[in-house]
Residue, then its C-alpha position, 0 to 999 in steps of 0.5 A: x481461503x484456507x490453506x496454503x494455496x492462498x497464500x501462494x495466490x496472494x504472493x504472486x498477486x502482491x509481489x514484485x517479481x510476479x508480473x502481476x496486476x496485467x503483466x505489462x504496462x499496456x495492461x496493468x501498470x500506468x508508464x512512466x511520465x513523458x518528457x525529457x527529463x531524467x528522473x534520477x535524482x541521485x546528486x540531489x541533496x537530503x531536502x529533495x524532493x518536497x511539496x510546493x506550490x506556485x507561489x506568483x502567477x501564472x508562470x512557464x516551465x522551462x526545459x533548461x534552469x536559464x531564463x529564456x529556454x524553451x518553455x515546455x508548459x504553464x502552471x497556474x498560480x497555487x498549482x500543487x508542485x513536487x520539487x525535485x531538484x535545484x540548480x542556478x537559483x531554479x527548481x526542477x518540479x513537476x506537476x500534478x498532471x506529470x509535466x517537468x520543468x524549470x522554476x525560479x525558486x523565487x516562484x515556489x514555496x514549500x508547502x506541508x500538504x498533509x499538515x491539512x489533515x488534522x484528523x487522529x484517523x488513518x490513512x495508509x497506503x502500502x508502498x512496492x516497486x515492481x523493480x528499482x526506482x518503479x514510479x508508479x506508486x511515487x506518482x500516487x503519493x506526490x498527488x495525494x500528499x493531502x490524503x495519505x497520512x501513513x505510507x507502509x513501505x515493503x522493504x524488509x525481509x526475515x530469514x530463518x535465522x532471524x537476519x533482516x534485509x532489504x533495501x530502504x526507498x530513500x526517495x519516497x520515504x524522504x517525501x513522506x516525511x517532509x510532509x508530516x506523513x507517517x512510515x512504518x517499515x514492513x517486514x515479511x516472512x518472503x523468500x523467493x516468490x512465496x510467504x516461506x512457512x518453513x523459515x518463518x517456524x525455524x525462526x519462531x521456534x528459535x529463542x535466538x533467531x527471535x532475539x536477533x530478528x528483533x534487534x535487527x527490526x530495532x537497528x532498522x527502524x531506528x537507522x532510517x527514521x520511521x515511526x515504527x514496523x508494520x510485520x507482514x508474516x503470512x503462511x505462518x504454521x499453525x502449530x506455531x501460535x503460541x510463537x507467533x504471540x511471544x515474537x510479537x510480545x518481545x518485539x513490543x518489549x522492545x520497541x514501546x519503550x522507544x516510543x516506537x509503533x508495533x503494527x501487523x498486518x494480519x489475514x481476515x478471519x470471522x471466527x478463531x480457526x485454531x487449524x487453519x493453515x491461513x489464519x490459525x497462528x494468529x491468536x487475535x485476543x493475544x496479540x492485542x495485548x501487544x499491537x499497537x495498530x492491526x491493518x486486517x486484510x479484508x481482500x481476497x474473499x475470492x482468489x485467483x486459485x477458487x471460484x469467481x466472487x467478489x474480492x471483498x463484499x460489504x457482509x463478509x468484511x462487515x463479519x470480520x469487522x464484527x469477529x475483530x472488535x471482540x479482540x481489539x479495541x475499534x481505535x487499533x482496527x485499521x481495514x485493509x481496502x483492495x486497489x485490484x480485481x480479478x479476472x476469471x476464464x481459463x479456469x482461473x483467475x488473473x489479478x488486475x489493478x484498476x487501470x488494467x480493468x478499464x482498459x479491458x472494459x474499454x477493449x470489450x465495450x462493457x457496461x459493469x454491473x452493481x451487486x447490490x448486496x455485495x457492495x462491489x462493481x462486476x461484468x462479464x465477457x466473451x473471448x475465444x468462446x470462453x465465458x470470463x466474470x470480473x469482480x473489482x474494487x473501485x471508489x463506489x466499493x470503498x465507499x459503501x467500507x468507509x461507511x462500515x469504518x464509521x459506524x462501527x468507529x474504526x481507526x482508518x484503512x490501508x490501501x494495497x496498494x499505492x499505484x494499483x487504485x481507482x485514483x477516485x477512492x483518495x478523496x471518497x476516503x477524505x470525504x467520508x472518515 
């Protein structure tokens, strides 16, 4: 995993022009929700949505907020609801299982579901839009509202010179919030498809592009209401480690006298490689000085551009574990739980999420297998006479991580990301941190 052919690997696997995880919706991405209703909610007021629940009995969705429309499902009594919009004394909601209708408003209480989640432990998931209004990781949070105690949003973005843009999810960020649930607003060093190198050092090694980064950081965070940032820098030079470490050290300046989080997502590493071109501007033992929470993104063990392995075995995250605790406290050290997998022929590997693999275990009629000591399902396959092994991550894996996150006392995980996952690993998380 070391130089700049994974991080060019992990760009195209995580971000939103690639067409990754599949490519398509028949592969990779779950559709969006049938029906007839629009799901623009662009005339909706501030309140919507929010969680709710059926407050009567059994009741009928309705097609039209008028009583005696055609009804178009039932909702049982305590059902879990997202309420999406009013009008005529209704609400717009939709159900667990996607169904959209009409409710007297009378029938519907609000409800804070992760306000049932009283553990200090973190449970994130990091929040993408493939492109505008993406549902699929909207979907994952309004029914895991009880799980999820922190969303991530990839947002934002730093130039050379320090200025900051991006967009803010409006929607979800507004549903995260009217349930209690935590944001922090992420912040990257992409320029077009890939983890730029080149403008991440002009704008470390520059006192000023420094200074305006970190007030635009502050106007954001504080503009739109999150708790703190989450700075996703990656493919920083290595001669730049010193820079990486003052950046962080006026960021904190910065925001902790605001009461506001300073997190970092930062690449898996078992021992200090100060020349690695991944990992080596990442000078762990300084930077705990001045972070708040580390997300360590213990994935991509194997990438689509080496050999075949798993994405995240149970001994290689148990010695990045290991390495971490001799530079952070165990209550910053939040680990990073991969929702995906990778399929490789061809010479190469293809990144899947889970819906992707189960389509293609379907399509093979394979059995998958358990590595016992990696922790981590796998399979392999036949297609045009050449030879393909899978390696993924689903609950079962992270399952066997939630127990490395307990005995060693670890903060929580972080999911990347929200959509691409096993639907399963929320409440193996719940159950088991």
């Amino acid at each position: 995993m070391q130089g700049n052919i994974i991080t060019t690997v992990l760009a195209l696997l995580v971000y939103v022009a690639s067409g990754l995880f599949g490519g398509n919706t028949n592969q990779g991405m779950p559709s969006n929700p049938s029906g007839s209703y629009s799901t623009d909610y662009s005339q909706s007021t501030s309140i919507f949505p929010f969680a709710g629940k059926l407050a009567g009995t059994q009741a009928n969705l309705r097609k039209e907020p008028v009583s005696g429309s055609e009804t178009t499902g039932t909702v049982a009594t305590n059902s879990r609801l997202l309420v999406l919009n009013q009008k005529s004394g209704y609400y717009l909601v939709q159900t667990d299982s996607n169904q959209q209708g009409w409710l007297p408003s009378w029938m519907v209480s609000k409800t804070n579901y992760a306000a049932t989640n009283t553990t200090n432990k973190i449970i994130a998931g990091y929040y993408v839009e493939n492109y505008k209004d993406d549902p699929v990781g909207y979907q994952v949070l309004a029914q895991n509202l009880a799980a999820i105690n922190t969303v991530i949003p990839f947002s934002y973005k730093v130039d050379q010179y320090g200025s900051i843009n991006g967009s803010h999810y409006s929607k979800p960020m507004t549903l995260a919030r009217s349930n209690g649930i935590n944001t922090l607003a992420l912040v990257n060093n992409i320029q077009g498809s890939n983890f730029d190198s080149n403008a991440i050092h002009r704008m470390l090694t520059n006192s000023s592009a420094r200074s305006k980064a970190i007030s635009g950081i502050v106007r954001v965070v504080l503009e739109n209401g999150y708790q703190g940032v989450n700075i996703d820098f990656e493919n920083v030079p290595s001669r730049d480690r010193s820079y990486l470490t003052t950046f962080f050290k006026e960021l904190s300046a910065a925001l902790r006298p605001k009461n506001l989080l300073v997190t970092a997502s930062l690449p898996a590493k078992t021992y200090d490689d100060t020349k690695s071109q991944h990992s080596g501007a990442f000078d762990y033992k300084s930077l705990s000085l001045y972070l708040d929470q580390v997300m360590i993104m213990t994935y991509d063990e194997h990438y689509a551009g080496g050999s075949p392995g798993p994405v995240a075995s149970y001994p290689w995250v148990e010695k990045v574990i290991k390495y971490t605790l001799q530079c952070f406290p165990a209550n910053k050290i939040v680990v990073g739980i991969a929702a995906y997998g990778y399929d490789w022929g061809w010479g190469s590997g293809k990144a899947l999420n889970y819906k992707g693999i189960q389509n293609l275990i379907a399509k093979h009629k394979i059995t998958p297998k358990w590595h016992a000591t990696y922790k981590v399902p796998y399979f392999t396959y036949s297609s045009w006479g050449i030879k393909h092994q899978v390696w993924y991550e689903d609950h079962y894996s992270t399952a066997s991580k939630m127990q490395l996150v307990k005995n060693y006392g670890l903060r929580g995980v972080a999911v990347w990301r929200l959509g691409y996952e096993d639907p399963k690993i929320w409440s193996t998380i719940q159950q088991q941190l």
